[in-house]
C-alpha positions, 0 to 999 in steps of 0.5 A, a space after each residue: 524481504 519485507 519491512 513495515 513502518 508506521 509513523 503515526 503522527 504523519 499518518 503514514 505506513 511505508 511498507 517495504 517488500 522485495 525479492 520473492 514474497 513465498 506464503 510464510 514470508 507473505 503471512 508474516 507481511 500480512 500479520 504486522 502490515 494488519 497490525 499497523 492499519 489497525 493502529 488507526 482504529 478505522 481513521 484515513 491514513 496513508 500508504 507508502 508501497 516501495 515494491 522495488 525489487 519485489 519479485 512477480 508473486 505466486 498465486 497463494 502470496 497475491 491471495 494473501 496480498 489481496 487480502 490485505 489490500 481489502 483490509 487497508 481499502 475497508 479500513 481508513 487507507 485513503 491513499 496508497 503510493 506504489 513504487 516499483 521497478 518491475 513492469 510485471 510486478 507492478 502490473 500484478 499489483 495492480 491488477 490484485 488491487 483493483 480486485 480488491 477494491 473494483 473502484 480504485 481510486 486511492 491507488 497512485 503508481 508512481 515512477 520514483 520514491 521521490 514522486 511517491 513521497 511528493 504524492 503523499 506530502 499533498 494527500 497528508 495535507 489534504 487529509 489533516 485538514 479533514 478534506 476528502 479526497 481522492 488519488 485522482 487529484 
């Protein structure tokens, strides 16, 4: 199950996925996730990723997973918020993210909505005062 949001004037897509993510399911995913990074035309942008419930991915699903990431990473995402409850989801993702971005430093895990929120509420503000920034601060 998946669910994309895009909220434009707060700069921000929450993207939502849970349960098993089989190729078709991923595909899908892949295809309105792209479309919401391409709304900002190349411009910093934020990412909420509420992994809770995502199941471990199979290797076609985190191919097309990663290929993603790589998209949001090359064009304009300047944070992106993990949450999940699951250790080894969490550490797939993270793993297939810093694959597709060696030198991660936009990636923030998080141990809670709430936190995840908190972390993009900071980055928003740094990022609609046209500071630069990094998910180290």
């Amino acid at each position: 199950m998946f669910e994309v949001t895009n909220d434009v004037s707060r700069r921000t897509i929450t993207a939502r996925m849970s349960g098993f993510m089989r190729p078709n399911e991923m595909k899908e995913y892949v295809a309105v996730y792209k479309k919401a990074t391409d709304s900002y035309g190349g411009g910093r942008h934020l990412v909420l990723a509420d992994m809770r419930g995502l199941r471990p991915l199979e290797p076609e699903s985190a191919k097309l997973f990663s290929e993603i990431v790589d998209h949001g990473r090359k064009n304009g995402c300047a944070m992106c918020a993990h949450v999940s409850d699951s250790t080894i989801a969490r550490l797939q993702t993270a793993r297939v993210a810093s694959e597709a971005s060696p030198n991660d430093d936009i990636t923030v895990d998080c141990v809670s909505l709430e936190e995840a929120q908190n972390q993009l509420a900071k980055a928003r503000v740094r990022l609609l005062n046209g500071e630069g920034f990094s998910a180290a601060r």
